[in-house]
Backbone as JSON Lines, residues from 0, in Angstrom:
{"i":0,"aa":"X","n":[102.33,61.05,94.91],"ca":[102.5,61.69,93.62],"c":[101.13,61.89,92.99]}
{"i":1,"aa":"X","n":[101.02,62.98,92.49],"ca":[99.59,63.3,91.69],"c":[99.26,62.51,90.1]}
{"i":2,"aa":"X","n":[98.45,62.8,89.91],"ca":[98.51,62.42,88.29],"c":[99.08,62.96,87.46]}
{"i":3,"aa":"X","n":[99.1,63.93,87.31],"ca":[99.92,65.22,86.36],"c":[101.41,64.66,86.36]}
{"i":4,"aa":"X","n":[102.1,64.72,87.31],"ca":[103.23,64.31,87.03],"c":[103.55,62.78,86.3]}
{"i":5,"aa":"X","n":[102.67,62.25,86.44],"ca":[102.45,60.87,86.53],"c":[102.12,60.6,84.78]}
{"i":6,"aa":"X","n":[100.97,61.73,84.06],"ca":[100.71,61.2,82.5],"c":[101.57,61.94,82.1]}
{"i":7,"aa":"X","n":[102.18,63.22,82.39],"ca":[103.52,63.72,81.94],"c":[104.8,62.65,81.46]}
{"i":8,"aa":"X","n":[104.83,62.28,83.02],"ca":[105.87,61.04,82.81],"c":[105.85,60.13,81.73]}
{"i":9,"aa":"X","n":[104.99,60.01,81.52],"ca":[104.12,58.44,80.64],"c":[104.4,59.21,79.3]}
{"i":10,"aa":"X","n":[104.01,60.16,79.0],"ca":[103.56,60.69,77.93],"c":[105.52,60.71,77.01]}
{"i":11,"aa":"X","n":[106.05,61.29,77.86],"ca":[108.06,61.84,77.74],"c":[108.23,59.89,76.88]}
{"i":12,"aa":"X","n":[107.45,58.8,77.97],"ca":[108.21,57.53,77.37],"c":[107.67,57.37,76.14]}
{"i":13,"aa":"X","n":[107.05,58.31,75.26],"ca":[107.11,57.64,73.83],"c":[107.97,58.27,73.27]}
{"i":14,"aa":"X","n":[109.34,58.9,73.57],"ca":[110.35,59.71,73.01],"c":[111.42,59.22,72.88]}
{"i":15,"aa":"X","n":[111.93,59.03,71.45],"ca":[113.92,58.32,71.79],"c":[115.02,59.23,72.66]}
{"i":16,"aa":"X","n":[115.28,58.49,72.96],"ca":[116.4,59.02,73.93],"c":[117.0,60.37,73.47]}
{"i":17,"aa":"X","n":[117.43,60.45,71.89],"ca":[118.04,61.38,71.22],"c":[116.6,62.39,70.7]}
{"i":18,"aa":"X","n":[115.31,62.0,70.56],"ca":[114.14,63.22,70.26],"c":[114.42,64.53,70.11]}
{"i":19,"aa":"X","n":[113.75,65.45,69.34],"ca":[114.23,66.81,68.95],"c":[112.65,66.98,69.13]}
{"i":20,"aa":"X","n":[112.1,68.34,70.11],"ca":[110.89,68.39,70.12],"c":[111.28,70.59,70.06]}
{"i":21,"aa":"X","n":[110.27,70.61,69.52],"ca":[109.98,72.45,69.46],"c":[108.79,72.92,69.65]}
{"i":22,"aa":"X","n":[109.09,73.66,70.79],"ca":[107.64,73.48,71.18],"c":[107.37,75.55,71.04]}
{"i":23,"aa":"X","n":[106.74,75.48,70.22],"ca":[106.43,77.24,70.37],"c":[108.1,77.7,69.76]}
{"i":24,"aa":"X","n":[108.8,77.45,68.84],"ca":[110.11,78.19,68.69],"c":[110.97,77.77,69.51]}
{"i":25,"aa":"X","n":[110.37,77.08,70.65],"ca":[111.77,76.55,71.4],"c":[112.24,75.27,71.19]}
{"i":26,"aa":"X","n":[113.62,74.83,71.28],"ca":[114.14,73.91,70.95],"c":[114.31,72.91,72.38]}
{"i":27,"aa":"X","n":[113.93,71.64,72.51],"ca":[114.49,70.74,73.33],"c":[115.07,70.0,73.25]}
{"i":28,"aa":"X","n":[116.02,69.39,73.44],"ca":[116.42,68.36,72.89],"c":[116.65,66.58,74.14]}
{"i":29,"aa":"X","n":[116.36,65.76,73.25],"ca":[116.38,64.46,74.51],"c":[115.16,63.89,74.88]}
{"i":30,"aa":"X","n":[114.87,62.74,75.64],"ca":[114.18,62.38,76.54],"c":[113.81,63.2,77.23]}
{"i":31,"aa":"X","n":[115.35,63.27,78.48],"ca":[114.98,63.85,79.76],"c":[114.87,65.5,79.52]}
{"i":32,"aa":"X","n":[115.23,66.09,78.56],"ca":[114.45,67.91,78.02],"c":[112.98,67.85,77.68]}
{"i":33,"aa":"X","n":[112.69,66.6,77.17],"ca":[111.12,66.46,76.88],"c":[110.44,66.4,78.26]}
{"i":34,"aa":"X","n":[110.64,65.55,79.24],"ca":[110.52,64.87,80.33],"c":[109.97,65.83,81.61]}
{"i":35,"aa":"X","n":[111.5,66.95,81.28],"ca":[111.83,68.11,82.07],"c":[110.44,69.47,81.76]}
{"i":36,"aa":"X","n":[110.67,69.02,79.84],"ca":[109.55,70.22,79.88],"c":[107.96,69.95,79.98]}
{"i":37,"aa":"X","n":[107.7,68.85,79.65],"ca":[106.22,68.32,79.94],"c":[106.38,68.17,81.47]}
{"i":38,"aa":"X","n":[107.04,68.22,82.62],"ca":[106.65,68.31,84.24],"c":[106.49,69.89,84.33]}
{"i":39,"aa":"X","n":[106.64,71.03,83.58],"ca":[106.57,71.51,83.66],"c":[105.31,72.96,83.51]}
{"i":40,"aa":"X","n":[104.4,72.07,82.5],"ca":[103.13,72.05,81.78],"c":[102.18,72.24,82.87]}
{"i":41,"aa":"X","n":[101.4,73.39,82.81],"ca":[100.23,72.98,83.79],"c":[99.64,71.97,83.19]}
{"i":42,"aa":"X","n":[98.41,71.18,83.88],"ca":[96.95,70.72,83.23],"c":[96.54,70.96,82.03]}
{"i":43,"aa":"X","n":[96.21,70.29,81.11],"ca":[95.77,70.24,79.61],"c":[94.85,69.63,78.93]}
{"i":44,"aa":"X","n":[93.78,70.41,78.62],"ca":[92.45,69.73,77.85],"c":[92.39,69.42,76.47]}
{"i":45,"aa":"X","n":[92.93,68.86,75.94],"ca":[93.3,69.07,74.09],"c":[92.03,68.12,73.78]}
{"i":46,"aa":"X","n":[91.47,69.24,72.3],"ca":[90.33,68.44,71.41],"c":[91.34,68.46,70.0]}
{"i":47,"aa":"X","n":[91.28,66.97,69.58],"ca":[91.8,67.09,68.08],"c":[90.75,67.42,67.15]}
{"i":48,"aa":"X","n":[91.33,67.97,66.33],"ca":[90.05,68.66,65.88],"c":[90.09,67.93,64.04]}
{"i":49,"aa":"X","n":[91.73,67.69,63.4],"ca":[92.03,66.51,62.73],"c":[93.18,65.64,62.87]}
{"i":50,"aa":"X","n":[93.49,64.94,62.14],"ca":[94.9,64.12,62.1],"c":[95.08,63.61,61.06]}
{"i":51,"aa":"X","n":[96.58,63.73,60.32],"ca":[96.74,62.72,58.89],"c":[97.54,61.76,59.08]}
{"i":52,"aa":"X","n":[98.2,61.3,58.92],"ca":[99.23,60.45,58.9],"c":[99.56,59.4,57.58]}
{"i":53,"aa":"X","n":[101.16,59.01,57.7],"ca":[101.62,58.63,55.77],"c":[102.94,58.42,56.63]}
{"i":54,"aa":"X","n":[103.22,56.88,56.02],"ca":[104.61,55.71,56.02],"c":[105.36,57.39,55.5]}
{"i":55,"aa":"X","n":[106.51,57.44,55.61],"ca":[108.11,57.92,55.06],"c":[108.68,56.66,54.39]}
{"i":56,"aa":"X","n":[108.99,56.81,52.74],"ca":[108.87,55.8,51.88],"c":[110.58,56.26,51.28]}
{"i":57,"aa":"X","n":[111.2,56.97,51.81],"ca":[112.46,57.04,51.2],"c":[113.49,56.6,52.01]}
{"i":58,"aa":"X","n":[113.42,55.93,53.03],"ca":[114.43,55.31,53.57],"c":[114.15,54.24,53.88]}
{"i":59,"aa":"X","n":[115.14,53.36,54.29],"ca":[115.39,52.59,54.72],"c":[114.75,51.72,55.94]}
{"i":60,"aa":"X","n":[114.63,52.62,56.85],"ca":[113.81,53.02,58.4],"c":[112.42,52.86,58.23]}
{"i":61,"aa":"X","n":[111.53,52.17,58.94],"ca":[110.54,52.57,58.93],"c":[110.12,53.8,59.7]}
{"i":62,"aa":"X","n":[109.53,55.09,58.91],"ca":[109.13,56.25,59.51],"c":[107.56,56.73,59.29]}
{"i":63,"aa":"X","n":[106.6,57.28,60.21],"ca":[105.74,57.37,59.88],"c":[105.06,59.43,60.42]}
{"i":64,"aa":"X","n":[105.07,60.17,59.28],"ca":[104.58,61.45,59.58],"c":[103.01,61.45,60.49]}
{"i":65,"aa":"X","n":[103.11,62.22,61.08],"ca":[101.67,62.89,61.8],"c":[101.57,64.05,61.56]}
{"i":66,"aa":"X","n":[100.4,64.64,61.1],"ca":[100.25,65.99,61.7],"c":[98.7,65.84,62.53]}
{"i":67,"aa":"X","n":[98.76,66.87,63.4],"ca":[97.71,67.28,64.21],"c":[97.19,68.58,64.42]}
{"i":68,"aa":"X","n":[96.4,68.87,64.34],"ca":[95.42,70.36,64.52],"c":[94.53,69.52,65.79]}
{"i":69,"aa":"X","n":[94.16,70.67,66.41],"ca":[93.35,70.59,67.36],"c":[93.49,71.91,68.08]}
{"i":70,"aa":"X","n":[92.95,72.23,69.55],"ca":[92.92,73.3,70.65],"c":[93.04,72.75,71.98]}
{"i":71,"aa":"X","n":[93.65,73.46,72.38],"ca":[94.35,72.92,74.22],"c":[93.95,74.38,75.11]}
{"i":72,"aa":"X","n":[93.33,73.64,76.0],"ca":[92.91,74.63,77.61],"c":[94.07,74.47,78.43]}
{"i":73,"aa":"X","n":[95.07,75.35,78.73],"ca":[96.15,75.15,79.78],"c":[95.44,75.27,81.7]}
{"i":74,"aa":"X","n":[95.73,74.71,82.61],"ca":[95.4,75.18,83.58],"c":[93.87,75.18,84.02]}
{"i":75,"aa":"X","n":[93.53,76.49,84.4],"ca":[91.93,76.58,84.85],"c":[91.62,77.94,83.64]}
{"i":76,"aa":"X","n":[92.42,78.27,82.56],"ca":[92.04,79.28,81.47],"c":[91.07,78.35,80.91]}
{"i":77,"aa":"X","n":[89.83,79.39,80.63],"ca":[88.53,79.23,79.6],"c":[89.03,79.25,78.43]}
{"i":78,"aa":"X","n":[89.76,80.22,78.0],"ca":[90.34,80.03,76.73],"c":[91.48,79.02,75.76]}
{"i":79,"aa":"X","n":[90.81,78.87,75.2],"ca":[91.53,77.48,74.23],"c":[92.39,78.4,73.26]}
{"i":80,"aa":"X","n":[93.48,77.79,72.89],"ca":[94.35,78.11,71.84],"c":[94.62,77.0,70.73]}
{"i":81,"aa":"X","n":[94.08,77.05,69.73],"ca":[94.53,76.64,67.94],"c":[95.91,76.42,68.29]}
{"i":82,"aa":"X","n":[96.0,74.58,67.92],"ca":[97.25,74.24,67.78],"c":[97.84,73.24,66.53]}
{"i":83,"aa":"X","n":[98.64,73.27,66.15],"ca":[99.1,72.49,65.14],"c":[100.51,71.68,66.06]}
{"i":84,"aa":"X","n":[100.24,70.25,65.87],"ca":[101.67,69.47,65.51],"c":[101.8,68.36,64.76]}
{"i":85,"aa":"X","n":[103.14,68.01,64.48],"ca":[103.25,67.43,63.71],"c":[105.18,66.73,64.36]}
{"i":86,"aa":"X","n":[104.71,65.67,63.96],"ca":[105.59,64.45,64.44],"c":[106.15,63.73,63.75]}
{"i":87,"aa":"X","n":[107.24,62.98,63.99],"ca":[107.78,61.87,62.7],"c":[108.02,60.59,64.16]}
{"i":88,"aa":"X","n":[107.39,59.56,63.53],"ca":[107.44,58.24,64.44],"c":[108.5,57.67,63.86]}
{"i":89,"aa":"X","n":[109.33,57.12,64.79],"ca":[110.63,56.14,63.89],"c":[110.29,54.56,64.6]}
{"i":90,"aa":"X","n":[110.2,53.38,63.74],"ca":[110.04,51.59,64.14],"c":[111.24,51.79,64.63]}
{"i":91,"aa":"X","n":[111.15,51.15,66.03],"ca":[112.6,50.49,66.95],"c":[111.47,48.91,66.86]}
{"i":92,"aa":"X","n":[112.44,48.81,66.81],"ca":[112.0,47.18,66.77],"c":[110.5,46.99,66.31]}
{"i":93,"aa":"X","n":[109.43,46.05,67.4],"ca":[108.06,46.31,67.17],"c":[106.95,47.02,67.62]}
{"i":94,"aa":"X","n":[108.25,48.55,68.22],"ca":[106.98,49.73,68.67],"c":[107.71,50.95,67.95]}
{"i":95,"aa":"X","n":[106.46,51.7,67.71],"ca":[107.07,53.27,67.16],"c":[107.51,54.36,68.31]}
{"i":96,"aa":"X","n":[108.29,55.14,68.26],"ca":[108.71,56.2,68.81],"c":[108.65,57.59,68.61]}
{"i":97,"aa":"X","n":[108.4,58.56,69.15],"ca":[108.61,60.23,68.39],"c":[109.88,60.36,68.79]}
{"i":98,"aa":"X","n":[110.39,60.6,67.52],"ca":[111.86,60.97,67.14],"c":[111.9,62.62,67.05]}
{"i":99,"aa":"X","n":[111.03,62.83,66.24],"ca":[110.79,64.12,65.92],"c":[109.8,64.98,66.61]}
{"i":100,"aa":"X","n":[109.26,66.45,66.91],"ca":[107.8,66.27,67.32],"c":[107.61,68.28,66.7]}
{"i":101,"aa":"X","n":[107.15,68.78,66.59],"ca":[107.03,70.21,66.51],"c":[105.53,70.73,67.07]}
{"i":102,"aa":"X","n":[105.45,71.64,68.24],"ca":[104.27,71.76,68.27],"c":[104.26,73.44,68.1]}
{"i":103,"aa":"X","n":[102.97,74.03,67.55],"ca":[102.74,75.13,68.06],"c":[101.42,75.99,67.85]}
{"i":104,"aa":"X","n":[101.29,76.76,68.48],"ca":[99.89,77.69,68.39],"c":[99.32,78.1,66.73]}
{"i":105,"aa":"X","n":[98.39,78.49,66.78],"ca":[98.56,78.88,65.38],"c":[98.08,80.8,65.12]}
């Protein structure tokens, strides 16, 4: 097995089982739709370029927002594409999870 499939893999296990991810307008839903669509990803160079992050203070849950800006090289393309996402982490016990995730170009 190569690597690619391998940080793909890795990457799907920070997702709850039930996760809602949109990636570009498209909807996935699950683990194994996350799982399915990150094996599917060529190669990826991402520079963050910022990040915020802030507790979710109206429930109950511990929840914690992300957003992210940065640019991603797909493949062997020179060209980088402006990306924004933004995530909601949910506490399962004493690790966080992406429950939520939205990514897209800008």
């Amino acid at each position: 097995m190569g690597s690619k499939p391998f940080l793909f893999q890795a990457a799907a296990n920070f997702y709850t089982a039930n996760a809602r991810l949109l990636w570009n307008g498209h909807a996935i839903i699950g683990k194994d739709g996350v799982t399915k669509a990150f094996q599917e990803l060529p190669s990826t160079k991402h520079t963050v370029l910022s990040f915020d992050c802030q507790p979710v203070l109206a429930t109950s849950e511990q929840y914690v927002l992300v957003a992210v800006t940065g640019q991603v090289t797909y493949g062997g393309d020179k060209e980088s594409h402006t990306f924004t996402q933004t995530f909601m982490l949910v506490g399962q016990g004493n690790v966080f999870m992406i429950n939520n995730d939205e990514f897209r170009f800008v």
